[in-house]
N, C-alpha and C positions, 0 to 999 in steps of 0.2 A: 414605878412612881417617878414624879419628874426630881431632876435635878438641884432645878431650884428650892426645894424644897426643904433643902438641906439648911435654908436661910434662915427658918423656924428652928427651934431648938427641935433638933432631932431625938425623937424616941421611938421607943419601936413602934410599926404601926398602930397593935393593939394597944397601945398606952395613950396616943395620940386624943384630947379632946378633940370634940367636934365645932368646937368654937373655935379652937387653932387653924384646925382642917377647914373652914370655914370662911378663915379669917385669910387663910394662904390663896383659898379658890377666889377669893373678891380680886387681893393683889395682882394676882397673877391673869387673871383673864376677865378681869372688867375691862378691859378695851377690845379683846376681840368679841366679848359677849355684845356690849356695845357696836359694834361695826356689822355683827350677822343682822342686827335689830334691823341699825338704819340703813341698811343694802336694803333689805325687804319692805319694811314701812316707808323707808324714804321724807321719816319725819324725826329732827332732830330732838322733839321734845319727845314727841311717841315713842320712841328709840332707846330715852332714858327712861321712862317710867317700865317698860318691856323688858328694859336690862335690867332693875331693880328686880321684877317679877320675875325671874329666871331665879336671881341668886333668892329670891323668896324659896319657891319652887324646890332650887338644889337644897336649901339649908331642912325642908321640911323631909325629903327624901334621904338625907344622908345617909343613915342604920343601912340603907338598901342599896348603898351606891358604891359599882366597883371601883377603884382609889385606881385602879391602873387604867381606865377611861376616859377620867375627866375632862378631857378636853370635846373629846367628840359628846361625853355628855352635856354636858352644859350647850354645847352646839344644837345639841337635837333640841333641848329645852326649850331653849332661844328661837329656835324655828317657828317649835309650836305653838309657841305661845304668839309670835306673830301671825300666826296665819291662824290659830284663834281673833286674833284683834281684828286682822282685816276681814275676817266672815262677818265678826258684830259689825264692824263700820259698814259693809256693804248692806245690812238689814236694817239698819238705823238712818242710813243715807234716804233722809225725803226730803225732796225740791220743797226751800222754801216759795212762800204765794210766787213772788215775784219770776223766779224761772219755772213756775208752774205752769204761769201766765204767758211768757215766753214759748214754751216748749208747743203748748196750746194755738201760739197768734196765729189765726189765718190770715194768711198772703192777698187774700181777695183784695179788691180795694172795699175800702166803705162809703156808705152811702153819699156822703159831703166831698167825698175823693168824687167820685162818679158823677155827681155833676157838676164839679169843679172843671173836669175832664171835659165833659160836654161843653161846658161853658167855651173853653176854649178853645175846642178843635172847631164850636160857631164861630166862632172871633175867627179863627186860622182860614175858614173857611170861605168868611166874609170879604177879608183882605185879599185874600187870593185873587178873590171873583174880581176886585178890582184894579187888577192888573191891565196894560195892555198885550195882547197876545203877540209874540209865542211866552213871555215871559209869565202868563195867567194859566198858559196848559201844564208849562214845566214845573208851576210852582203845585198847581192843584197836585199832581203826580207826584211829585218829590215831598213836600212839606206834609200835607193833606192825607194824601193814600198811601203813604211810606213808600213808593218806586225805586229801587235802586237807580241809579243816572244809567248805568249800563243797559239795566232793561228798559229806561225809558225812549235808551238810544235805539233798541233793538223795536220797541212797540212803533217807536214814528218815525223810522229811516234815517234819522241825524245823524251823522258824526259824533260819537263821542264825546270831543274833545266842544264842540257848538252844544251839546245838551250840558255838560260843565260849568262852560261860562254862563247860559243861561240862568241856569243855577242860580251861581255866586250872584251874579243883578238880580235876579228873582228876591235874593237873601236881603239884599243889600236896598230895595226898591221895598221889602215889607218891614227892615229894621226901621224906614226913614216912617213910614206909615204908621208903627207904634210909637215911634220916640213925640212923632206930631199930637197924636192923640193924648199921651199921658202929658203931654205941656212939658217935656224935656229939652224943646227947639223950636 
């Protein structure tokens, strides 16, 4: 029997109520009852209603309970009574609407995506076309067809470093092209 125990007015075991004995098990290890909870639930409220239901649990078992245990008993309690809890939460966990919806979205585009899309790979395509060349091939390839600059150095014999610049004026000759049209210059 623990030491502490001696704190209670000591009598001999058998004389011992079971509200004293009771009263000694809360004192003494409601904080580590509490601490096995919330290590395992990991929820500070859950943790205490789990530790209340333990010393439920022991107070209903007492008659049956060895007095030179108690710590590992109230231990095991605590356990299982948490990992009763988290079986019920995991059977009761249903996706409300909203991440049901979620879990559901298809990735596709949709319909008003898709021709939004087409809309403007016409547009992209339109501008292109009016380019003067080389800067109407580099752009159709690059902006257009997605080309990396490297392969489009490798498909038309350029330099590298000439399919680049191209490029950036390509960029820079279709920014001036929209900003004209939408009336920003």
């Amino acid at each position: 029997m623990s030491k502490s125990f001696y704190y209670y007015e000591r009598k001999e075991a058998d004389e011992i109520s079971n509200e004293v004995y009771y009263e000694y098990l809360i004192d003494t290890y409601q904080n580590l009852v509490f601490s096995v909870c919330f290590k395992i639930v990991k929820d500070y409220f859950e943790a205490e209603d789990l530790a209340q239901e333990t010393f439920l649990s022991a107070y209903k078992n007492l008659s049956s309970f060895d007095r030179d245990k108690e710590k590992a008993w109230l231990c095991r309690i605590a356990t299982n009574k948490c990992l009763d809890y988290l079986k019920r939460a995991e059977r009761r966990s249903i996706p409300v609407e909203e991440e049901y919806f979620l879990i559901q979205k298809d990735n596709s585009p949709t319909l008003e995506e898709e021709v939004l899309d087409r809309e403007i790979k016409h547009q992209l395509l339109d501008q292109c076309n009016r380019l003067q060349s080389p800067y109407k091939e580099v752009a159709l390839d690059y902006f257009y067809y997605e080309i990396s600059a490297a392969d489009i150095s490798d498909k038309t014999g350029k330099n590298l470093k000439t399919v680049q610049t191209q490029i950036y004026r390509a960029k820079a000759m279709l920014r001036k092209k929209y900003e004209k049209e939408a009336g920003l210059k």
